[in-house]
N, CA, C and O atoms as a printed pandas DataFrame, in Angstrom:
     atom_number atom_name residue_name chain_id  residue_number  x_coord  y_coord  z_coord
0              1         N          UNK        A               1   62.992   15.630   34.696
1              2        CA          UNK        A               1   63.183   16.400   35.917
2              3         C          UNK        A               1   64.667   16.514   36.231
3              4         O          UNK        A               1   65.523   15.664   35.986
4              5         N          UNK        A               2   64.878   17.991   36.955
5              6        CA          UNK        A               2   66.390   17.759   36.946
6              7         C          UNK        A               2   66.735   16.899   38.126
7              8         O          UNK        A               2   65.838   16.149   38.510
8              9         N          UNK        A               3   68.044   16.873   38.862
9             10        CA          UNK        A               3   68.911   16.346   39.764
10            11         C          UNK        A               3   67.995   17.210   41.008
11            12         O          UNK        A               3   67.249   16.433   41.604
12            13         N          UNK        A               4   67.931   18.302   41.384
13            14        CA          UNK        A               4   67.834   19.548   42.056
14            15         C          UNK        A               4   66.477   18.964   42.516
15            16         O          UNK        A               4   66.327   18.496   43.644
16            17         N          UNK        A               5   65.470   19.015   41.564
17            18        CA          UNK        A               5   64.144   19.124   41.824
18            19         C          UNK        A               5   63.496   17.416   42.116
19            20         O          UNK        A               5   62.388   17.169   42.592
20            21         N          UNK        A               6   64.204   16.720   41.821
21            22        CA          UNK        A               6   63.895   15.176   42.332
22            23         C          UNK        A               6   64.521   15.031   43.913
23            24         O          UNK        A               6   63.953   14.224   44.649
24            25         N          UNK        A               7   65.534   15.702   44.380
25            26        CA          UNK        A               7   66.067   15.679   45.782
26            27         C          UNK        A               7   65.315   16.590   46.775
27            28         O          UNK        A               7   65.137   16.299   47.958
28            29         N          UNK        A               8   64.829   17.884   46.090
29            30        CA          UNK        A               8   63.570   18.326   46.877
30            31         C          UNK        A               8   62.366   17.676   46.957
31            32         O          UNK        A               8   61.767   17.673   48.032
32            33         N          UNK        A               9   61.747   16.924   45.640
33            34        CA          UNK        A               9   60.966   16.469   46.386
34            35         C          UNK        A               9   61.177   15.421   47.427
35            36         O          UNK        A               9   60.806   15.572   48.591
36            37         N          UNK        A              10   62.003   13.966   46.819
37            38        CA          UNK        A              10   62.345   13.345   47.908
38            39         C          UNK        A              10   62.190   13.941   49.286
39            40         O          UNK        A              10   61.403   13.553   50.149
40            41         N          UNK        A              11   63.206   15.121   49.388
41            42        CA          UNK        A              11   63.348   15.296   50.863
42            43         C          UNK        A              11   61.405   15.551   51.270
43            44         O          UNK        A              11   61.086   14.671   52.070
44            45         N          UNK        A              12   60.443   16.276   50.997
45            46        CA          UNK        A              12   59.501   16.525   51.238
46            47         C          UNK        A              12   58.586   15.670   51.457
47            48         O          UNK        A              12   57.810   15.818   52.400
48            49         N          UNK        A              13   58.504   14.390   50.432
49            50        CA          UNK        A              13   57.953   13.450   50.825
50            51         C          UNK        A              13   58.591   12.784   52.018
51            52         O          UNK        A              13   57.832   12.366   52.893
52            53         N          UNK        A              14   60.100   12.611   52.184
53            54        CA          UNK        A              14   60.554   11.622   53.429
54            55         C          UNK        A              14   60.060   12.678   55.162
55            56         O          UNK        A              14   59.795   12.166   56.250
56            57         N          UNK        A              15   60.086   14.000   54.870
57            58        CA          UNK        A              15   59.493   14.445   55.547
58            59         C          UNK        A              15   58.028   14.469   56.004
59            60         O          UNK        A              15   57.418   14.434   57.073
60            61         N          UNK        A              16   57.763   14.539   54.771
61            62        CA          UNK        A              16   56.016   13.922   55.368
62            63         C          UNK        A              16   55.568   13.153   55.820
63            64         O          UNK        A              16   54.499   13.290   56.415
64            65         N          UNK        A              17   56.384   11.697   55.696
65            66        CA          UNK        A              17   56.186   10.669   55.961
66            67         C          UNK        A              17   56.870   10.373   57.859
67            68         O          UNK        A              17   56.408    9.633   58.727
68            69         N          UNK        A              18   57.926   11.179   57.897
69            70        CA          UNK        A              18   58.378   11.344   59.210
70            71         C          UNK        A              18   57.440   11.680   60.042
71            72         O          UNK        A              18   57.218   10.912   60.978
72            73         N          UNK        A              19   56.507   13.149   59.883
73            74        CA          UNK        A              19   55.694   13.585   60.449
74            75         C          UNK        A              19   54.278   12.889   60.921
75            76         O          UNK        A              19   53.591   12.988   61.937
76            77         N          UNK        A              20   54.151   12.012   59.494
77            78        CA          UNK        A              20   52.616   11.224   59.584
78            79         C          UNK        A              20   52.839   10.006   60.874
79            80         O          UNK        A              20   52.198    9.829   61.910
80            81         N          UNK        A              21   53.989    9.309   60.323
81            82        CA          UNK        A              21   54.305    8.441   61.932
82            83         C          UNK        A              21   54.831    8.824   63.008
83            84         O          UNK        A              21   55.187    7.965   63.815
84            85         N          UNK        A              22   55.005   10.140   63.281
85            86        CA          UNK        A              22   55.025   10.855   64.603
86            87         C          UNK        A              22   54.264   11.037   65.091
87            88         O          UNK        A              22   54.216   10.928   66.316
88            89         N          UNK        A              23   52.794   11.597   63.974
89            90        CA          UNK        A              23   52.044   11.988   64.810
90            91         C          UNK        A              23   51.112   10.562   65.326
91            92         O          UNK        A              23   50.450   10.496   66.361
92            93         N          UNK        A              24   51.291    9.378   64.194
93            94        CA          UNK        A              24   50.006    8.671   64.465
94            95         C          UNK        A              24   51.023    7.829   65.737
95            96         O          UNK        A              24   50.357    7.125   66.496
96            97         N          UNK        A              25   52.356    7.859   65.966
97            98        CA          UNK        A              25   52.631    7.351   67.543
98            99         C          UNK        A              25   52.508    8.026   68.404
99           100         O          UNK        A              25   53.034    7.668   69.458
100          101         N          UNK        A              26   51.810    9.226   68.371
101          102        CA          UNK        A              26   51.704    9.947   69.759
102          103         C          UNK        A              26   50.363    9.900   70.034
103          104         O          UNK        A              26   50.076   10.165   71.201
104          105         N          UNK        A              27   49.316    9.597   69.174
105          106        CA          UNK        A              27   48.109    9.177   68.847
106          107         C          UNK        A              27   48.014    7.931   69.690
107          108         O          UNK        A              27   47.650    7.964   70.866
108          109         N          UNK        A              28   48.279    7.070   69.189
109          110        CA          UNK        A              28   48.517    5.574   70.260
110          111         C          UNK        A              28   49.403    5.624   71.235
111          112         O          UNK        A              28   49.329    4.648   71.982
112          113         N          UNK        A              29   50.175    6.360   71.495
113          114        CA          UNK        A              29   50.246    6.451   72.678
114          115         C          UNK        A              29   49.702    7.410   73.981
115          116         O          UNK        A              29   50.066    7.372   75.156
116          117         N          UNK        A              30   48.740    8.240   73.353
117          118        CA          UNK        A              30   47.676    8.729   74.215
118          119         C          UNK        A              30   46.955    8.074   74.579
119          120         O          UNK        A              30   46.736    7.887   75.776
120          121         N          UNK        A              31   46.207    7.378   73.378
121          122        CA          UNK        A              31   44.879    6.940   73.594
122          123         C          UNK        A              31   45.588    5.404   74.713
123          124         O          UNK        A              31   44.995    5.078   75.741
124          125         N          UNK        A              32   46.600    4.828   74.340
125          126        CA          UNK        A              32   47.066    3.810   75.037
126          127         C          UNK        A              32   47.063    3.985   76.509
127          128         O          UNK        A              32   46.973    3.020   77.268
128          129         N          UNK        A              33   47.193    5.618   77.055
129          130        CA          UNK        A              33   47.474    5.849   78.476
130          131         C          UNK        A              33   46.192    5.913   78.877
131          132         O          UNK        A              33   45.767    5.350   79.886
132          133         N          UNK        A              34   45.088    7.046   77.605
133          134        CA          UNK        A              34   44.024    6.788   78.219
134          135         C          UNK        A              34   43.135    5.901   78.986
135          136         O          UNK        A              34   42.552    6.127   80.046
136          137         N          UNK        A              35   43.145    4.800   78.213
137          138        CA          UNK        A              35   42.604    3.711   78.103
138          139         C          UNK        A              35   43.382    2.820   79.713
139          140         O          UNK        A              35   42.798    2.179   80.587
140          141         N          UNK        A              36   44.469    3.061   79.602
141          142        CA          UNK        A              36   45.243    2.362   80.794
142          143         C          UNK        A              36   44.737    3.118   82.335
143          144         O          UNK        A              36   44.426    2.395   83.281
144          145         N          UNK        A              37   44.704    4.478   82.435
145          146        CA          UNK        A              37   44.471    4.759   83.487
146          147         C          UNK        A              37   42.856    4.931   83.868
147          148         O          UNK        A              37   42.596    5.352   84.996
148          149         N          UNK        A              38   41.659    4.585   82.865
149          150        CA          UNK        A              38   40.818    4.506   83.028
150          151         C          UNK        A              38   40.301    3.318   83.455
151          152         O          UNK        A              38   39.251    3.220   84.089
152          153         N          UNK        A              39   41.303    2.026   82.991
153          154        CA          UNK        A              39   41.541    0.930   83.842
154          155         C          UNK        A              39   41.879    0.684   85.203
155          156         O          UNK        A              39   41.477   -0.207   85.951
156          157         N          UNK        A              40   42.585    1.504   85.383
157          158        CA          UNK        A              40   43.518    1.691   86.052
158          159         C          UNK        A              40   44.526    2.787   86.873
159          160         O          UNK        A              40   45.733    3.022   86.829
160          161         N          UNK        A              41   43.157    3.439   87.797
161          162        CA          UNK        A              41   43.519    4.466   88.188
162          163         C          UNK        A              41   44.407    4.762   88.929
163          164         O          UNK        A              41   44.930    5.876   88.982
164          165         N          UNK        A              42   44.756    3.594   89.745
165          166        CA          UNK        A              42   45.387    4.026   90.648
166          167         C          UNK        A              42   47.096    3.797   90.233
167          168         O          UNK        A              42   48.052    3.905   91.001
168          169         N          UNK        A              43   47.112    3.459   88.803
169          170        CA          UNK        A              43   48.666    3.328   88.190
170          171         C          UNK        A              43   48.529    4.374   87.130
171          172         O          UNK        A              43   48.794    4.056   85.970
172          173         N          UNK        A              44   48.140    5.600   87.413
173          174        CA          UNK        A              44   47.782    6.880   86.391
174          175         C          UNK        A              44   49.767    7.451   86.393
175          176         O          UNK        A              44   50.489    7.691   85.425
176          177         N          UNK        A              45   50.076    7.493   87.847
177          178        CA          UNK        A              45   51.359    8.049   87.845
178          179         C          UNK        A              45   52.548    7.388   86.890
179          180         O          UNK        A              45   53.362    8.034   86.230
180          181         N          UNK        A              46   52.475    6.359   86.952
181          182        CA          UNK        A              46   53.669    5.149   86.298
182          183         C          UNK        A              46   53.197    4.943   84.669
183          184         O          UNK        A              46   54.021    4.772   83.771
184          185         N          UNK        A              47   51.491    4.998   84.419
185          186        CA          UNK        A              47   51.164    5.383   83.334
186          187         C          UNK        A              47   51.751    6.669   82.344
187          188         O          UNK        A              47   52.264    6.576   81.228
188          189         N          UNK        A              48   51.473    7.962   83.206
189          190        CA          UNK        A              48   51.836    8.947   82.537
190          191         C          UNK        A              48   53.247    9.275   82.544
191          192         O          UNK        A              48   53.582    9.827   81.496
192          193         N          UNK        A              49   54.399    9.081   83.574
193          194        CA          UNK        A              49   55.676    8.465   83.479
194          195         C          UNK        A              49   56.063    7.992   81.904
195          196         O          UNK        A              49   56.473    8.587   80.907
196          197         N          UNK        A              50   55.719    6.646   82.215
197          198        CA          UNK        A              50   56.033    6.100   81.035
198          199         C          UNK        A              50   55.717    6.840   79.525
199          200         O          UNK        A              50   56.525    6.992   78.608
200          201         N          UNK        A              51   54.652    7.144   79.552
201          202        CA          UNK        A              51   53.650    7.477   78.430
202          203         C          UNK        A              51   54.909    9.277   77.845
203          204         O          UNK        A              51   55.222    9.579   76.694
204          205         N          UNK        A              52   55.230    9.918   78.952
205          206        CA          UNK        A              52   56.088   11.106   78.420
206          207         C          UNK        A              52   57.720   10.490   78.225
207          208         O          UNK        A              52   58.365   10.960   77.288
208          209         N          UNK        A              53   58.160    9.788   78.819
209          210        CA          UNK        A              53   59.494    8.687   78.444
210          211         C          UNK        A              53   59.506    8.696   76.643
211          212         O          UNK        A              53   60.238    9.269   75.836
212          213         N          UNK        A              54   58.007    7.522   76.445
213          214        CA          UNK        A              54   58.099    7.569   75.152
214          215         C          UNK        A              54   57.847    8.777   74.091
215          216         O          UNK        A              54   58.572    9.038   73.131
216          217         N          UNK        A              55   56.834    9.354   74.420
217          218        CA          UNK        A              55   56.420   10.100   73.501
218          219         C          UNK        A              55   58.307   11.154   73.473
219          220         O          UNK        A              55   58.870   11.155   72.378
220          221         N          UNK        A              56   58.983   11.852   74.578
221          222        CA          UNK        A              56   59.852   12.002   74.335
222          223         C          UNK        A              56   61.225   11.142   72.973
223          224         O          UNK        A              56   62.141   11.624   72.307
224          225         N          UNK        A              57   60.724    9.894   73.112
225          226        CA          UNK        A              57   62.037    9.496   72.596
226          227         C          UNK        A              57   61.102    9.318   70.644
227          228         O          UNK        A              57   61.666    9.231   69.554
228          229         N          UNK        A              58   60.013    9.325   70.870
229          230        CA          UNK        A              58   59.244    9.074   69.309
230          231         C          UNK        A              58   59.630   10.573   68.724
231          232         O          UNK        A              58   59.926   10.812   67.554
232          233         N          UNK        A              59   59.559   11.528   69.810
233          234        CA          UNK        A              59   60.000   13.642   69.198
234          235         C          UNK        A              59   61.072   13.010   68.769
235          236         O          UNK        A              59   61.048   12.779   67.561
236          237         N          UNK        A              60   62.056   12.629   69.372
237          238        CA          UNK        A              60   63.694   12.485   68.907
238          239         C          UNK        A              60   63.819   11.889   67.625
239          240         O          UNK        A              60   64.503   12.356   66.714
240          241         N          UNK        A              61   63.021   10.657   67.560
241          242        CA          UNK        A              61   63.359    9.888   66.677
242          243         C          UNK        A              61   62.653   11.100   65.054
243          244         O          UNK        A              61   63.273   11.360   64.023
244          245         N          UNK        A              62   61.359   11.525   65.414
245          246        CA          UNK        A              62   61.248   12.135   64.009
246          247         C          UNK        A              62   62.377   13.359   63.977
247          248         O          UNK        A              62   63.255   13.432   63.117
248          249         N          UNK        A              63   62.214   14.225   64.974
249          250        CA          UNK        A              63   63.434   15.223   64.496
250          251         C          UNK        A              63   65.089   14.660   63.987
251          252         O          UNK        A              63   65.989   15.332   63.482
252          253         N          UNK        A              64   65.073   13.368   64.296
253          254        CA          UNK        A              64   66.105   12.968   63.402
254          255         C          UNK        A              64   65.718   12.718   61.748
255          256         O          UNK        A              64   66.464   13.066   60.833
256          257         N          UNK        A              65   64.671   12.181   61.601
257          258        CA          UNK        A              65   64.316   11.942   60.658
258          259         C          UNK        A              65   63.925   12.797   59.682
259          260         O          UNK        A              65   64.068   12.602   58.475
260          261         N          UNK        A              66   63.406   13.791   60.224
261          262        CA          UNK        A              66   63.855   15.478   59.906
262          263         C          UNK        A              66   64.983   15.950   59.247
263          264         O          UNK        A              66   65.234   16.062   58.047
264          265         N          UNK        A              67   65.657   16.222   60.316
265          266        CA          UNK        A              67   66.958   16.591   60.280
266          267         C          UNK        A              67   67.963   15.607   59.277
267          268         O          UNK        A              67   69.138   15.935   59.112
268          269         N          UNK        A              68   67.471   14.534   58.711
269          270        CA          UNK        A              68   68.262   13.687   57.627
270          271         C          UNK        A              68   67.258   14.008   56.562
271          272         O          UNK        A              68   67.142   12.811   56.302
272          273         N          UNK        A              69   66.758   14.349   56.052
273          274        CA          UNK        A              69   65.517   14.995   54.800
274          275         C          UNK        A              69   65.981   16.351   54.860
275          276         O          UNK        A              69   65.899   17.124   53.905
276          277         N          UNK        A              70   66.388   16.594   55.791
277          278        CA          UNK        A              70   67.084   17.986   55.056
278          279         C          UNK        A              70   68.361   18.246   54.556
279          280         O          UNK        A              70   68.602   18.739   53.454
280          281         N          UNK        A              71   69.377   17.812   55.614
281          282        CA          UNK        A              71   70.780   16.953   55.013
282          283         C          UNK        A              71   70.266   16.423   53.840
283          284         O          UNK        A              71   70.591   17.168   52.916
284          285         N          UNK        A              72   69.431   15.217   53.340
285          286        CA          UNK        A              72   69.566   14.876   51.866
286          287         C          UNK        A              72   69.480   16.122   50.823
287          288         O          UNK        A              72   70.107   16.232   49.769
288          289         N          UNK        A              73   68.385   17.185   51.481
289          290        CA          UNK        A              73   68.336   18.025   50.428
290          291         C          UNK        A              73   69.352   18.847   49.902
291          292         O          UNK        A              73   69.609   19.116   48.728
292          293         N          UNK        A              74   69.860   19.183   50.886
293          294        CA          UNK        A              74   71.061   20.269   50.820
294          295         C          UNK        A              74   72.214   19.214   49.950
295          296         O          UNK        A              74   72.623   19.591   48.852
296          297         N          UNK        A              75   72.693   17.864   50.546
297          298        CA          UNK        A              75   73.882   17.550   49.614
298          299         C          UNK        A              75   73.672   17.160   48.583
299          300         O          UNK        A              75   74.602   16.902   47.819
């Protein structure tokens, strides 16, 4: 295989793999709120607070992780 075609795939797999633990932390952290405010209704506000805090900073973290799988590809 050449140089070219081993750095595309790399990048594709590190991308996939970015995506699969993005999605399965936004997964647990649904079902985590679910579960919390069905406990716990009357902390639904501080629940869902929190619950968009993270899920915000888990987007960041894969679009970085992204965004470096593609940088690898290109250099």
């Amino acid at each position: 295989m050449e140089l070219a075609a081993i750095k595309f795939v790399a990048a594709g797999i590190g991308a996939a793999l970015t995506v699969i633990g993005a999605a399965l932390g936004l997964g647990k952290i649904g079902n985590a709120a679910l579960e919390g405010t069905a406990r716990q209704p009357e902390a639904a506000n501080a629940i869902r607070t929190t619950m968009i805090i993270i899920a915000a900073l888990l987007e960041g973290a894969a679009m970085l992780g992204l965004v470096i799988c593609l940088l690898t590809m290109v250099m």
